[in-house]
N, CA, C and O atoms as a Maestro MAE file, in Angstrom:
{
 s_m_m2io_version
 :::
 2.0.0
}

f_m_ct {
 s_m_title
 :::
 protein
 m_atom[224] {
  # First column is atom index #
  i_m_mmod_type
  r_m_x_coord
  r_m_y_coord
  r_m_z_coord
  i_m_residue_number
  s_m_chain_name
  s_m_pdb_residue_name
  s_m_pdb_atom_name
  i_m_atomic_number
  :::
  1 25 40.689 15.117 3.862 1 A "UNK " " N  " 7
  2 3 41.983 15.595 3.406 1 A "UNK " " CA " 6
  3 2 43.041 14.565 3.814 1 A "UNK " " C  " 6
  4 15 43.234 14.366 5.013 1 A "UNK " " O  " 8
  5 25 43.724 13.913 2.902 2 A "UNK " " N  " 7
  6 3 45.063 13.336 2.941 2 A "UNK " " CA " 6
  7 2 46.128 14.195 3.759 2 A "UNK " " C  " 6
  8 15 46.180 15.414 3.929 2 A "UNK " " O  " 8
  9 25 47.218 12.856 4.350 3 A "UNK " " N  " 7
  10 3 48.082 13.398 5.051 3 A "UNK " " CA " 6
  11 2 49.201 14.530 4.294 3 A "UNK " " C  " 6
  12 15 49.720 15.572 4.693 3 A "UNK " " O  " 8
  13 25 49.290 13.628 2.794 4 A "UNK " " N  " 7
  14 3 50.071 14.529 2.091 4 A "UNK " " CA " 6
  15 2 50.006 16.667 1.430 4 A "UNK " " C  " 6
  16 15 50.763 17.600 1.162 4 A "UNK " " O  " 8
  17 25 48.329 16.270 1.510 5 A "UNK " " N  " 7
  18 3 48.041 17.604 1.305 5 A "UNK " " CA " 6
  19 2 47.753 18.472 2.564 5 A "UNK " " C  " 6
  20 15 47.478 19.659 2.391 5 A "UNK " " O  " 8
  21 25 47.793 18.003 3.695 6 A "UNK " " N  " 7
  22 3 47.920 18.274 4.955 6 A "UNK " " CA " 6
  23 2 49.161 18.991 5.367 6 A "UNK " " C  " 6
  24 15 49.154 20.026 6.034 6 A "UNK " " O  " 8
  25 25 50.384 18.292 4.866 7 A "UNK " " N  " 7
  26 3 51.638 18.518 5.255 7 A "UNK " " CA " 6
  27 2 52.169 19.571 4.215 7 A "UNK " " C  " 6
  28 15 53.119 20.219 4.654 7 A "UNK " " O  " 8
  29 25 51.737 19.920 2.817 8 A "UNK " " N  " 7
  30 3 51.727 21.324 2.323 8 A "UNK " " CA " 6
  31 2 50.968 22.372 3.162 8 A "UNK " " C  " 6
  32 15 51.324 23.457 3.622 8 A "UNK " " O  " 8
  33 25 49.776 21.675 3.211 9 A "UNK " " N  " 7
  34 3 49.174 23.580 3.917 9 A "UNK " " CA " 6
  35 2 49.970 23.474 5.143 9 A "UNK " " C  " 6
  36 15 50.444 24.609 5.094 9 A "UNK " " O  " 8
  37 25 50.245 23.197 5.722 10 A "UNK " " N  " 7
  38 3 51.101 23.287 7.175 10 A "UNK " " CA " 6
  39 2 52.734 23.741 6.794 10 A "UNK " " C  " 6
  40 15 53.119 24.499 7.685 10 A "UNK " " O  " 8
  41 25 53.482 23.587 6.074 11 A "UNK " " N  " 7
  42 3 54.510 24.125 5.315 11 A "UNK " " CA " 6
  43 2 54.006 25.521 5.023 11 A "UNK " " C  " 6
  44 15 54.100 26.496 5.768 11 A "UNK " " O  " 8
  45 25 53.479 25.466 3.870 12 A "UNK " " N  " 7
  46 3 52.479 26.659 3.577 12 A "UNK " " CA " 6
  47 2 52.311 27.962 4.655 12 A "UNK " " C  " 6
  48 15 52.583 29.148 4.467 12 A "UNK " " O  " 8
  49 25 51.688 27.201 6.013 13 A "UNK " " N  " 7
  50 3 51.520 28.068 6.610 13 A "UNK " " CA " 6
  51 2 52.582 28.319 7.765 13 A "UNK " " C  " 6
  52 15 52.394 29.084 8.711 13 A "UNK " " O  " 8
  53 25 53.285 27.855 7.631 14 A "UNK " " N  " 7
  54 3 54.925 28.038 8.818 14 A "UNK " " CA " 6
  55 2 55.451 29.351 7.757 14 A "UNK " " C  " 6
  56 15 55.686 30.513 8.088 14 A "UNK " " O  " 8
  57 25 55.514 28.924 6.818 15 A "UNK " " N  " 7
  58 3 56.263 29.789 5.908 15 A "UNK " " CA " 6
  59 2 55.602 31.920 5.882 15 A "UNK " " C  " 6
  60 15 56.045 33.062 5.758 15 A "UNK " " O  " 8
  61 25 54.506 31.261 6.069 16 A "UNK " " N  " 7
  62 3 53.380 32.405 5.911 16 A "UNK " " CA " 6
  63 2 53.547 32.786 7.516 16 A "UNK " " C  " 6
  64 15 53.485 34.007 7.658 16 A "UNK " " O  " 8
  65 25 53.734 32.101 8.717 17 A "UNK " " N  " 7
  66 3 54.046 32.843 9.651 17 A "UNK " " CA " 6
  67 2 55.365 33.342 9.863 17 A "UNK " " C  " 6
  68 15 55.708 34.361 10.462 17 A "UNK " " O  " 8
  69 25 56.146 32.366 9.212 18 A "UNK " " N  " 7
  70 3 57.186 33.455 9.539 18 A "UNK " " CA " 6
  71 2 57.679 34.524 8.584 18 A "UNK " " C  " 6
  72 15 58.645 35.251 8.813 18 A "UNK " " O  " 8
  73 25 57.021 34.550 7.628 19 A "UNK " " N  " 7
  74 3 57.011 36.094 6.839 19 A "UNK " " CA " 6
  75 2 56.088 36.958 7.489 19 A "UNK " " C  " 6
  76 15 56.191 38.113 7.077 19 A "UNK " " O  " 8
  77 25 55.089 36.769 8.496 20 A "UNK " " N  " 7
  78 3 54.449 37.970 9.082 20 A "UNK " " CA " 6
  79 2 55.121 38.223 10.343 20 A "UNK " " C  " 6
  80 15 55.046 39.353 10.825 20 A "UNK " " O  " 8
  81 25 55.810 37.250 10.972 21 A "UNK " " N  " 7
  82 3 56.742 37.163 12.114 21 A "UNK " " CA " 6
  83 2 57.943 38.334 11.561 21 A "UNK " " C  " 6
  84 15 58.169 39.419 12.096 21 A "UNK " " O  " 8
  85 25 58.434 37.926 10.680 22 A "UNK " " N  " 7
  86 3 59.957 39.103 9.869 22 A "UNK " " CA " 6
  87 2 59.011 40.428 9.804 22 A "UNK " " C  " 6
  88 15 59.507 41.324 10.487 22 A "UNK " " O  " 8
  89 25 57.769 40.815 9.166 23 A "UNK " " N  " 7
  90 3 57.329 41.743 8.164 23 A "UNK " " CA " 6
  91 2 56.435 42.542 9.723 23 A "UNK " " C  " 6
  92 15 55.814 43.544 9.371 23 A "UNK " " O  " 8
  93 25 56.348 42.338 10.777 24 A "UNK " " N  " 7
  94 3 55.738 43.027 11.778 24 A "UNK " " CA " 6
  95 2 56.901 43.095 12.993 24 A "UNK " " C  " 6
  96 15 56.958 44.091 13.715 24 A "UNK " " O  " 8
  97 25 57.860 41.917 13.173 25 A "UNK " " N  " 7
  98 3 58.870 41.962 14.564 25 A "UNK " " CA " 6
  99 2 58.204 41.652 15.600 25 A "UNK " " C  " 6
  100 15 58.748 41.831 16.690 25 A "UNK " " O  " 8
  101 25 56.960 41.150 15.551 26 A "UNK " " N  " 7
  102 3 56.846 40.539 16.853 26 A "UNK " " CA " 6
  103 2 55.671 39.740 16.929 26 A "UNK " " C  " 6
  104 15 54.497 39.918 16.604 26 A "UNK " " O  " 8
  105 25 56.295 38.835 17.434 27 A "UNK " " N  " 7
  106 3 54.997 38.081 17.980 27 A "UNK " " CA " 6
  107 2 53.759 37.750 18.384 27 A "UNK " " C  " 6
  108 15 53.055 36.748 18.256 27 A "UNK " " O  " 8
  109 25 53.614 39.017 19.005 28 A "UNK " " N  " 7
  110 3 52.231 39.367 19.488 28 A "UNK " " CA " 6
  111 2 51.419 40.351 18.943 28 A "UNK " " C  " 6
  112 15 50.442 40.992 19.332 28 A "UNK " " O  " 8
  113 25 52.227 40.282 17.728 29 A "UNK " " N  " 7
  114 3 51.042 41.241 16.266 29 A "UNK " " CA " 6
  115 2 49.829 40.300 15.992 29 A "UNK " " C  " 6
  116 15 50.034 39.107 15.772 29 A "UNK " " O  " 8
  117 25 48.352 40.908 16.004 30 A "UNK " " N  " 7
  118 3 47.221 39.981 15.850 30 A "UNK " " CA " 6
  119 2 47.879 39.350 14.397 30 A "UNK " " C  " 6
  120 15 48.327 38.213 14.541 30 A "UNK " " O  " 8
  121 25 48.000 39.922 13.025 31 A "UNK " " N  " 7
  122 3 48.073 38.935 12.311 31 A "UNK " " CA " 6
  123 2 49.083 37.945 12.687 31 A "UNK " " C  " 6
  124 15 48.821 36.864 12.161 31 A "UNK " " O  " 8
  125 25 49.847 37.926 13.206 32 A "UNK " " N  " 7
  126 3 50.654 36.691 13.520 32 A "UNK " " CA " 6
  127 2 50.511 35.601 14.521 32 A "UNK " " C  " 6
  128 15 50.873 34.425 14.488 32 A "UNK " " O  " 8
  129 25 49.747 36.461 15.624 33 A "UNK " " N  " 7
  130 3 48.801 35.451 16.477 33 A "UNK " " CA " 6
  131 2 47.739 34.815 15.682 33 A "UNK " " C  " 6
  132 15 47.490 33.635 15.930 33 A "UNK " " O  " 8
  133 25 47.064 35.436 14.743 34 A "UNK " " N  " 7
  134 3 45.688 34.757 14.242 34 A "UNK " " CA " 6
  135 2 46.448 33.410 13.019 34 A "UNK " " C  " 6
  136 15 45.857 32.352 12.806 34 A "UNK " " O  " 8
  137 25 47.592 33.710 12.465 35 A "UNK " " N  " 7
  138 3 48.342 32.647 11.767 35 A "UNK " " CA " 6
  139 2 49.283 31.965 12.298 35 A "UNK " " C  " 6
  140 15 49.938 31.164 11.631 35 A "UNK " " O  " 8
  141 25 49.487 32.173 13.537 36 A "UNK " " N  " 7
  142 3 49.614 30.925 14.606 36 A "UNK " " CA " 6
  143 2 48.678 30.047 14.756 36 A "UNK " " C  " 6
  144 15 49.076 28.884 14.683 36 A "UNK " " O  " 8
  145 25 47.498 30.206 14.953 37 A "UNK " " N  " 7
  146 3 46.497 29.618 15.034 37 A "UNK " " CA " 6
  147 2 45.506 29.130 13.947 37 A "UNK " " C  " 6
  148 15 44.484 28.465 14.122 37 A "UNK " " O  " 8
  149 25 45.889 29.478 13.090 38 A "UNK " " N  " 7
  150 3 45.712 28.501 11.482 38 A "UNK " " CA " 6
  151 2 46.653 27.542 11.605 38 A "UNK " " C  " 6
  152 15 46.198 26.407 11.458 38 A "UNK " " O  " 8
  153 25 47.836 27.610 11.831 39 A "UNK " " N  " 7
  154 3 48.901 26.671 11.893 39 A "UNK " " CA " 6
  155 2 48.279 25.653 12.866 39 A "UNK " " C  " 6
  156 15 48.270 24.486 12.476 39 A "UNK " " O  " 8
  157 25 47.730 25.941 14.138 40 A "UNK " " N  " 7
  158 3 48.031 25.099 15.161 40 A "UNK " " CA " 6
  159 2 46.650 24.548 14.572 40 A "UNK " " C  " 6
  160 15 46.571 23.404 15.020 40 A "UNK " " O  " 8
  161 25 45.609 24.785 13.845 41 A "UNK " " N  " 7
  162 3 44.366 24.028 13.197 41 A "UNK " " CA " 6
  163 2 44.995 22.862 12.287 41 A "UNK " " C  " 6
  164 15 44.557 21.715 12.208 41 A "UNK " " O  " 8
  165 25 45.912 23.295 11.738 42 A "UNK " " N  " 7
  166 3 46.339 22.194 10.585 42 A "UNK " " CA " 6
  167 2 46.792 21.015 11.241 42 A "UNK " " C  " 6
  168 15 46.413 19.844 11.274 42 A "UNK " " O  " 8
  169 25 48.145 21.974 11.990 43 A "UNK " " N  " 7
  170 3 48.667 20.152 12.699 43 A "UNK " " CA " 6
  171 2 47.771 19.381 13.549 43 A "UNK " " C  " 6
  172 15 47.958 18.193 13.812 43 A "UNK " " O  " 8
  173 25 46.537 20.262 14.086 44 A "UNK " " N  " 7
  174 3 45.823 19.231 14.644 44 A "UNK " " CA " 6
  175 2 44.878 18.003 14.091 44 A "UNK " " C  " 6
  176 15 44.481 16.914 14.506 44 A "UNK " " O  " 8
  177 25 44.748 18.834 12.881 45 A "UNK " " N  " 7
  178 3 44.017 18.146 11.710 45 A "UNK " " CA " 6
  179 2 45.153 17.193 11.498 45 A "UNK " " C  " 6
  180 15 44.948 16.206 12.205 45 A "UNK " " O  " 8
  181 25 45.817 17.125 11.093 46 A "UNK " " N  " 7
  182 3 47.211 16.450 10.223 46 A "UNK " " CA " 6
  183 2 47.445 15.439 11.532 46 A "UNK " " C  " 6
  184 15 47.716 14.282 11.211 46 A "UNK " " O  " 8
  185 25 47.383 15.688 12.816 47 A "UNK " " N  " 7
  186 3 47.405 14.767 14.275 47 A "UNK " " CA " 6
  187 2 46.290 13.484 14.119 47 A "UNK " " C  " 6
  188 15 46.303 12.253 14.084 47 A "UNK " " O  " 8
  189 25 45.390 14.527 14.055 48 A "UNK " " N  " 7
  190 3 43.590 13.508 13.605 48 A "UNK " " CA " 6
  191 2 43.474 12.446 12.791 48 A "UNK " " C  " 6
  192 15 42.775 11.433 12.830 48 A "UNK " " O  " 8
  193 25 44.538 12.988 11.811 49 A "UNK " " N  " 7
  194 3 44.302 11.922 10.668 49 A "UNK " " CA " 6
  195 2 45.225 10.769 10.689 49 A "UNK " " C  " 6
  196 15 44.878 9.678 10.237 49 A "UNK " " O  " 8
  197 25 46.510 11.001 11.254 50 A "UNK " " N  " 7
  198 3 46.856 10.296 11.939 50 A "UNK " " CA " 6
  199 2 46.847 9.142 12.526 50 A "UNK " " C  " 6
  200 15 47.308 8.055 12.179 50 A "UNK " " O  " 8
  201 25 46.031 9.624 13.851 51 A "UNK " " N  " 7
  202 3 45.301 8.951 14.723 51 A "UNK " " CA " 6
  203 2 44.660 7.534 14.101 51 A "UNK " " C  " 6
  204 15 44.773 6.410 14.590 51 A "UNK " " O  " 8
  205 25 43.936 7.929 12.850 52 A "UNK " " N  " 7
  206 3 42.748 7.594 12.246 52 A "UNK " " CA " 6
  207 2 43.444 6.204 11.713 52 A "UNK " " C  " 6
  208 15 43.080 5.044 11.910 52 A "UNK " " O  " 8
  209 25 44.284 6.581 11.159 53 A "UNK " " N  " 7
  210 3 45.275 5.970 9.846 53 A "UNK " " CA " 6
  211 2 46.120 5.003 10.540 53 A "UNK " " C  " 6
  212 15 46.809 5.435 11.464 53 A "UNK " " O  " 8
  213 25 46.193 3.447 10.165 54 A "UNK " " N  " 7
  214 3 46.895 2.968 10.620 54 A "UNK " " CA " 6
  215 2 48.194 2.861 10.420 54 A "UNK " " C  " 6
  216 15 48.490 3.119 9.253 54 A "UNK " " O  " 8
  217 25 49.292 2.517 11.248 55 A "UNK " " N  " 7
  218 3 51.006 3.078 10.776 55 A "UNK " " CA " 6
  219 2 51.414 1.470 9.397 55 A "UNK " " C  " 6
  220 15 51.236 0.263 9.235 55 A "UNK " " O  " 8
  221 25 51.909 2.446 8.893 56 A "UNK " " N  " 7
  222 3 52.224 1.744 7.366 56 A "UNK " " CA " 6
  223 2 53.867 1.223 8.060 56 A "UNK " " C  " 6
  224 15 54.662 0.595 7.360 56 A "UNK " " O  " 8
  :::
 }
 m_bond[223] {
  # First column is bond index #
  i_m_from
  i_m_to
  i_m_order
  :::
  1 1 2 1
  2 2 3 1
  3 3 4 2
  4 3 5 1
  5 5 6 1
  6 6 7 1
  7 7 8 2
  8 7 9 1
  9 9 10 1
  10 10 11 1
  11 11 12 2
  12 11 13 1
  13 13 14 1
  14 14 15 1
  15 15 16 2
  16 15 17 1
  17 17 18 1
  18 18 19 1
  19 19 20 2
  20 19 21 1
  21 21 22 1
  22 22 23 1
  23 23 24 2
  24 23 25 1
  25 25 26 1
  26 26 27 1
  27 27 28 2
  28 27 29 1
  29 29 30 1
  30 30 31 1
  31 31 32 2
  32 31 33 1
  33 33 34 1
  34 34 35 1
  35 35 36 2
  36 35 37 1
  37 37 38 1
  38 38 39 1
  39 39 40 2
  40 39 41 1
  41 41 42 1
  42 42 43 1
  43 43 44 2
  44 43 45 1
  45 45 46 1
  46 46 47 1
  47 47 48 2
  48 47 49 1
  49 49 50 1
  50 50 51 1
  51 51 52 2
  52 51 53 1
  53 53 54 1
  54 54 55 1
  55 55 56 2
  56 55 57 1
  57 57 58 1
  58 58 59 1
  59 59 60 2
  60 59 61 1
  61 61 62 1
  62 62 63 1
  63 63 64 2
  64 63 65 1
  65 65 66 1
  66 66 67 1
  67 67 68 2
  68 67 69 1
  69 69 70 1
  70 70 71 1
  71 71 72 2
  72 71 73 1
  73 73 74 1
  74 74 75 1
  75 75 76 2
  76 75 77 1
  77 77 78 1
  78 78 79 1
  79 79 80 2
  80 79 81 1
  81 81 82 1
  82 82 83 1
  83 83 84 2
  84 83 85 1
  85 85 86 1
  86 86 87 1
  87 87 88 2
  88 87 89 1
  89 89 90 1
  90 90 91 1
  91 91 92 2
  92 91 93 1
  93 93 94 1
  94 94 95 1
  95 95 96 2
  96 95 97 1
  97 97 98 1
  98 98 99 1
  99 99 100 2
  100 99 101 1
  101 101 102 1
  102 102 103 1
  103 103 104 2
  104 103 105 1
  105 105 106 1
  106 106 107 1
  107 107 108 2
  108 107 109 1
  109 109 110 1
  110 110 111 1
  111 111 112 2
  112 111 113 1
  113 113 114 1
  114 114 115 1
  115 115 116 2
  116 115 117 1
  117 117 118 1
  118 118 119 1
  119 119 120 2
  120 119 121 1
  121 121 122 1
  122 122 123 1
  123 123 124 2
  124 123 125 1
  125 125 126 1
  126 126 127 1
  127 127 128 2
  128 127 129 1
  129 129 130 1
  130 130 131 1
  131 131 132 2
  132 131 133 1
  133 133 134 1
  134 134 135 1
  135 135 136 2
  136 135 137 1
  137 137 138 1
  138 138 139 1
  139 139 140 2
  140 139 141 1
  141 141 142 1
  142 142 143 1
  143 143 144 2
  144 143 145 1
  145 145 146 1
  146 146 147 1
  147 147 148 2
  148 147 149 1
  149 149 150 1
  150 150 151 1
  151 151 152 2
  152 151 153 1
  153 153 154 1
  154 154 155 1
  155 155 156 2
  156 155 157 1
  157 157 158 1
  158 158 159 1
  159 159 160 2
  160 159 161 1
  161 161 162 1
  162 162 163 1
  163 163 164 2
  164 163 165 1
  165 165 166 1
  166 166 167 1
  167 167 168 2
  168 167 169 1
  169 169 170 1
  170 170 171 1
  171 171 172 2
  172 171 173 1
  173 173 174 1
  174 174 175 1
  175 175 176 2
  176 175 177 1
  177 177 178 1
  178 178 179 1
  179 179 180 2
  180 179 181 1
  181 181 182 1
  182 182 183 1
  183 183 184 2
  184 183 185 1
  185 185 186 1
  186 186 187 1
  187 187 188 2
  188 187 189 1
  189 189 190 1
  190 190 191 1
  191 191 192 2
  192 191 193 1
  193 193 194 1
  194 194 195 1
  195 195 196 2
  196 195 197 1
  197 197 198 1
  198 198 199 1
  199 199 200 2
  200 199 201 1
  201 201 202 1
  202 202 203 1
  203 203 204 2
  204 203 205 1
  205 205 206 1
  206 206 207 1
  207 207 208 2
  208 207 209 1
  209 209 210 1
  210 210 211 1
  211 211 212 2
  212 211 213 1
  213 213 214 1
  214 214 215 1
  215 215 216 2
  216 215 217 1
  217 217 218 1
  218 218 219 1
  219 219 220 2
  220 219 221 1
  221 221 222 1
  222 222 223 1
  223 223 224 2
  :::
 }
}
């Protein structure tokens, strides 16, 4: 996966947490913990590739 399609699903999914963040009020609702942690998969992915990739 490219950095560019990386940086949609990670948009994607900020957006998607914070509509379950508004749509429950708190934080420590499992769905919003478990799409915290989709989030924090992406940027690590999106970190990785990174890494990988030399700076243009």
């Amino acid at each position: 996966m490219d950095c560019g399609e990386l940086k949609l699903q990670i948009e994607a999914a900020r957006q998607k947490l914070y509509q379950l963040k508004m749509d429950y009020g708190n934080l420590l609702h499992p769905h919003v913990i478990q799409q915290s942690m989709v989030l924090d998969d992406l940027i690590n992915q999106y970190n990785q590739v990174k890494i990988k990739k030399p700076i243009e």
